[in-house]
C-alpha positions in Angstrom: -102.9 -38.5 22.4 -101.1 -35.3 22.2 -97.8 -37.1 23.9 -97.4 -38.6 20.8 -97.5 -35.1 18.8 -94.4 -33.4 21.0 -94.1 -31.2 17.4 -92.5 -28.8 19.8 -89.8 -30.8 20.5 -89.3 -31.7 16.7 -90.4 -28.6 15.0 -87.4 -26.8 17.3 -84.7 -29.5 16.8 -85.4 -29.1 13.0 -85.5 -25.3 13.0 -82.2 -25.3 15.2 -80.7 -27.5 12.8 -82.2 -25.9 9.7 -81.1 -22.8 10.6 -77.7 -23.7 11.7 -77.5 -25.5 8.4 -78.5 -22.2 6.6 -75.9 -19.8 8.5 -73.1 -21.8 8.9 -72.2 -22.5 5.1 -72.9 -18.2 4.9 -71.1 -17.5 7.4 -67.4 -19.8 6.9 -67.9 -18.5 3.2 -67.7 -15.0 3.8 -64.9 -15.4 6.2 -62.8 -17.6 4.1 -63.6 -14.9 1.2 -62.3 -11.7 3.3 -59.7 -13.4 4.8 -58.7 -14.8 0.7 -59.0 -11.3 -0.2 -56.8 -9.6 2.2 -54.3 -12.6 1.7 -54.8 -12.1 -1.8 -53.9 -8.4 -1.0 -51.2 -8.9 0.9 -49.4 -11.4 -1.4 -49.9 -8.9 -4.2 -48.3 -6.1 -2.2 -45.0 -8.1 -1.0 -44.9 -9.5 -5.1 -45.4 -6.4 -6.6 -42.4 -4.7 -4.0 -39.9 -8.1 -5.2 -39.1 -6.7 -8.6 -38.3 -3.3 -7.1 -36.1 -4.7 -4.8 -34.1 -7.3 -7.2 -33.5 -4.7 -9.3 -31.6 -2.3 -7.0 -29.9 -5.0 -5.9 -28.5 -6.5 -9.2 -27.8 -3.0 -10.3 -25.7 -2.6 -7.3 -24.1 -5.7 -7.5 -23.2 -5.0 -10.8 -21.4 -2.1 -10.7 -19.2 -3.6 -7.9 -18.8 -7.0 -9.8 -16.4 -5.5 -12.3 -12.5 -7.2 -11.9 -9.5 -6.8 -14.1 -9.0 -9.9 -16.7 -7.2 -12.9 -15.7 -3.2 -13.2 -17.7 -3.0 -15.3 -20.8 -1.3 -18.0 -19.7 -2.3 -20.9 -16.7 0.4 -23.1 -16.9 4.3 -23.2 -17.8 5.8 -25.9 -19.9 8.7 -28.1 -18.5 12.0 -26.5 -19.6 14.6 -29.0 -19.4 13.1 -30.6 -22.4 12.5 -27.6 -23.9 16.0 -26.4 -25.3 17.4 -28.6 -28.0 20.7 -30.6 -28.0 22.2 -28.5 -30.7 21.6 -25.4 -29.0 22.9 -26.9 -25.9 26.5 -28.1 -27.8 26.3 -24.5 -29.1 26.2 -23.2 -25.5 28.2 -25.1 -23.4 31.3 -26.1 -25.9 33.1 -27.9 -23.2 30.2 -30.7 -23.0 31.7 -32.1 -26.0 35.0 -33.0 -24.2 33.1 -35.0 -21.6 33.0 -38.6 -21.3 29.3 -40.1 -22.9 27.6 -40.2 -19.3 29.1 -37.0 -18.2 27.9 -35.3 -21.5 24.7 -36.9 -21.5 24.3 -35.6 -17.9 25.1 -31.8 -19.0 23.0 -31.9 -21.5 20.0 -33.4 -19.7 20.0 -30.3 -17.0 19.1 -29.9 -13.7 15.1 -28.7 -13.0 14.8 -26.3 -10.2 12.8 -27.2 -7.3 9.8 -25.1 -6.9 6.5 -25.8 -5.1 4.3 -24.6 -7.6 5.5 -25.9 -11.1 2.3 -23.7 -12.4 3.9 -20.5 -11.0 7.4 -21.0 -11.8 10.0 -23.6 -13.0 13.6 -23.8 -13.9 16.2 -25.6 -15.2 20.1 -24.9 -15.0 23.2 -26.4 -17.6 27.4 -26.3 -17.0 29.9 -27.5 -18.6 33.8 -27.2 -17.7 37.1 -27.7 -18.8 40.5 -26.7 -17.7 40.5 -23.3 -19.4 36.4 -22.5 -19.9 33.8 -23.0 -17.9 29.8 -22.3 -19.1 27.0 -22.1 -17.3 23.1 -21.6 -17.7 19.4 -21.6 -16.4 16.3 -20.4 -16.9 13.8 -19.5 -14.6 10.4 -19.1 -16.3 8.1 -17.3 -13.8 4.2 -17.1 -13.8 2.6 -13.7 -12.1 -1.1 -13.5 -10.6 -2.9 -11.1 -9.0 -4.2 -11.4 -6.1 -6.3 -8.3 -6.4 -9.5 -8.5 -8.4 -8.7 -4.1 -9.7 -5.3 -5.7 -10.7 -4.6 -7.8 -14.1 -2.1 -10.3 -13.9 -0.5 -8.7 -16.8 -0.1 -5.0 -14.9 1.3 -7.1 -11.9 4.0 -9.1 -14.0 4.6 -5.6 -15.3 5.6 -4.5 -12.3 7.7 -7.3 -11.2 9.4 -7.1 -14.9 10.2 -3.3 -14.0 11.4 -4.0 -10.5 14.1 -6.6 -12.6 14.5 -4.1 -15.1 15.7 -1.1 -12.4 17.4 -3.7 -10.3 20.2 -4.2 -13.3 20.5 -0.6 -14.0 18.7 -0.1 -17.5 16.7 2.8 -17.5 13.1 2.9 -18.6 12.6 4.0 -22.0 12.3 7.9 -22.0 8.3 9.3 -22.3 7.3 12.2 -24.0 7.8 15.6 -22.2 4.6 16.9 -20.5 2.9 19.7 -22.8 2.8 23.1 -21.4 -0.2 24.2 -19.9 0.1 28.0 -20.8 2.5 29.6 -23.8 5.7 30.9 -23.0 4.7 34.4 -23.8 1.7 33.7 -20.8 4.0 33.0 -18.1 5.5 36.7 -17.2 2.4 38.2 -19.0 0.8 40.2 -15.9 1.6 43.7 -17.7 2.9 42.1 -20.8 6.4 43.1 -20.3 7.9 40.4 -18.4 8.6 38.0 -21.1 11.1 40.6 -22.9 12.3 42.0 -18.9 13.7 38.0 -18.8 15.0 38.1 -22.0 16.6 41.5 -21.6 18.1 40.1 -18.2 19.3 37.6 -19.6 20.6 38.9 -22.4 23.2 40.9 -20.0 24.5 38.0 -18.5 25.7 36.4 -21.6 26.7 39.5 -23.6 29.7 40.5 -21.6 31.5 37.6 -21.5 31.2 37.9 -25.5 31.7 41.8 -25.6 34.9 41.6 -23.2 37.3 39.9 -25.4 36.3 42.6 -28.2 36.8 45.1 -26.3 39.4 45.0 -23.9 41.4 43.5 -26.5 41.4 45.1 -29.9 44.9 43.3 -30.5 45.2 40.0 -32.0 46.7 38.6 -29.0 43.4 39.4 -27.6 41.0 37.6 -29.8 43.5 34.8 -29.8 42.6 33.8 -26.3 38.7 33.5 -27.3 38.6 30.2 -29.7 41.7 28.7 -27.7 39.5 29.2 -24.5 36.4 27.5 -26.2 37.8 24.4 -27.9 38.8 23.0 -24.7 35.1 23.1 -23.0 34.1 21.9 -26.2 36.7 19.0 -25.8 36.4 18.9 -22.1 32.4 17.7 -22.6 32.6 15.2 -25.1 34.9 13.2 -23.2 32.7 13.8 -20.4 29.7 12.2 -21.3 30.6 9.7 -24.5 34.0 8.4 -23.7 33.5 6.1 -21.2 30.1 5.2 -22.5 30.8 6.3 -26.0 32.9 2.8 -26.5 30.0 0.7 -25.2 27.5 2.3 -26.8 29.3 2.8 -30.7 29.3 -1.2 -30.4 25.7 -1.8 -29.7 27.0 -4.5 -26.8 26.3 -2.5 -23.3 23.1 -3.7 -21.6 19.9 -1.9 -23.3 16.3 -2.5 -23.8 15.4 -5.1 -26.9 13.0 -4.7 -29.3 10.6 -7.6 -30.9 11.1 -9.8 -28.2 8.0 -10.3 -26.0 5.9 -8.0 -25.2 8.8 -6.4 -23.4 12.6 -6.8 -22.9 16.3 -5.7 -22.3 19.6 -7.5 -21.9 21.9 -6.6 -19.0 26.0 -7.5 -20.2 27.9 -7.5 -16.5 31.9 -8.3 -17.0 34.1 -9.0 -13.5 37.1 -10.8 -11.7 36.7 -14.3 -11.3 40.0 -14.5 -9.7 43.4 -13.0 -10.2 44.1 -14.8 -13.5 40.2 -15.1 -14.6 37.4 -13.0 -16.2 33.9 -14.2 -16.1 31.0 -12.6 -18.6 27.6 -13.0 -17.5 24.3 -12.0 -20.0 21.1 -11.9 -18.8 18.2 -11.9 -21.6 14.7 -11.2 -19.3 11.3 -10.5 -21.5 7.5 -10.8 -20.6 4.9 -12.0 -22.6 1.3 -11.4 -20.8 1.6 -12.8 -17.1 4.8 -15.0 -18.1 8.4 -13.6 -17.4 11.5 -15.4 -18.6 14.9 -15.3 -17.6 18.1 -16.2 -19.7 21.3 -16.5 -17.4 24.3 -17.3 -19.6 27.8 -17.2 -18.5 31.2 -17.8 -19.4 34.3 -17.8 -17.2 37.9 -18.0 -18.2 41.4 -19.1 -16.6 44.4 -18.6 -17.0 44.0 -15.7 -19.7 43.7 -12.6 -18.8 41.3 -11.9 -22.3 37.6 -11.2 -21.2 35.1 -13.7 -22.7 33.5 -12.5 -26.3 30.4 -9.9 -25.7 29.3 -10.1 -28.8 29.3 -14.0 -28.8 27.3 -14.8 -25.4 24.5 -12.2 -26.1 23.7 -14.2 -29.6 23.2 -17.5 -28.2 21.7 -16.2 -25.4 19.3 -13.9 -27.3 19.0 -17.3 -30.1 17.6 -19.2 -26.6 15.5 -16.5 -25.6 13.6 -16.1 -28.8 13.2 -19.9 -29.0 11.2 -19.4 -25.5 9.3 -17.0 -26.9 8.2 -19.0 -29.6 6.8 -21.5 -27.5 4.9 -19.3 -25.6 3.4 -18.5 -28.4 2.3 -22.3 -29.3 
């Protein structure tokens, strides 16, 4: 019965499927292990380039990352409400002859319209009567940069300056520029230059003192000599200090102020306001950080031909100003 033992058949069916049961476990393990280790490889290789790369990039966005600082302030504060009632009776004198609603009108202001009240606000006052009439406003101004190598406090610099040179008060003198070689260095290349120019120079000023001696040994001579000098000594000083020398021996003209702000001046115009009127108008304009302020005051007259007091406006003016400052400082 040998049909019955077909071991062939079996013993090759098992040996296929021992053997394929012996090979393919092998086999899928080594590949999933080479194919895990070059993974493995290549994951190390991109992770240990990632560092590399983060680095030069943070270092280069670093160094390009730096901007100037932002300005101190945000925000401006209303200023209609700002300036108190006694101030304002001080200021506009003729309020006090108005009828209740008229006065409490004046004194109330009028705010400027503005689009941005975080950039800039205002507020104006007047007052009249038949022989005065007072007005004034502020306009408190908020400066930003738009550029990131520009503070906001260099920019409103240079707006303050450009209001500064627009009223005609010049900057505040700097130090001359140190010289770069000594005098004696100059007309050194054979060492005799330096007293060559002083000999040559020397020449040209001597005769004009030598002449007189000379050519006129008499006393009618020498007479000419201090009579000749006195008047280019008196023709000078009228020159440059008369017509500012009155201005400026009162401390009124316009000028640069000190301990307001970080920076300020006052500018003092007086004009016609008409054939029988005189107007005075003072200007107080400071900075503090990225903040300008402006105080307009002015005071016109009719029917007198007296100019309005200097001495008087720039006070309350300056009085208001420093108020302002105070509360920028709040």
């Amino acid at each position: 019965m040998q049909g019955k033992r077909y071991a062939p058949g079996r013993t090759g069916s098992t040996a296929r499927t021992g053997s394929t049961a012996r090979t393919g476990p092998t086999a899928r393990t080594a590949v999933v292990l080479v194919l895990g280790l070059g993974l493995g490889a290549g994951l190390a290789g991109c992770s240990s380039g990632a560092p590399a790369d983060d680095v030069t990039v943070d270092a280069k966005a670093g160094l390009a990352a730096a901007a100037a600082p932002p300005g101190r302030y945000r925000t401006l504060f209303e200023p209609c409400g700002t300036v108190p009632q006694a101030l304002l009776k001080e200021m506009l004198p003729g309020a006090a002859a108005l009828a209740d609603a008229e006065r409490d009108r004046a004194y109330r202001g009028k705010a400027a319209v503005t689009y941005d009240t975080d950039r800039r606000v205002g507020c104006s006052w007047r007052a009249d009567t038949p022989e005065t009439s007072h007005r004034l406003s502020l306009d408190i101004e908020r400066v930003v940069s738009y550029d990131t190598a520009v503070s906001d406090d260099d920019r409103a610099q240079e707006v303050y300056l450009r209001k500064q040179l627009a009223a005609n008060i010049p900057l505040p003198p700097t130090a001359p520029p140190a010289p770069t070689t000594p005098p004696g260095a100059t007309g050194s290349p054979g060492g005799t230059a330096g007293p060559s120019q002083s000999a040559t120079t020397s020449p040209a000023t001597a005769p004009p003192a030598h002449e007189p001696a000379s050519t006129g040994p008499a006393p009618t001579g020498s007479a000419p000599t201090p009579t000749g000098s006195a008047p280019a000594s008196t023709g000078s000083v009228p020159a440059g200090s008369t017509p500012s020398g009155t201005p400026s021996s009162t401390g009124l003209e316009s000028r640069v102020l000190e301990g307001l702000g970080d920076v300020a001046y006052l500018d003092d115009v007086l004009g016609n306001a008409g054939a029988n009127s005189r107007q005075r108008s003072v200007s107080v304009v400071f900075r503090t950080s990225n903040v300008i302020v402006t105080v307009s005051y002015r005071e016109e007259t009719s029917g007198s031909p007296e100019a309005p007091d200097s001495a008087e406006l720039q006070e309350r003016a300056r009085k208001l100003a420093r108020l302002l400052a105070d509360r920028l400082e709040e």
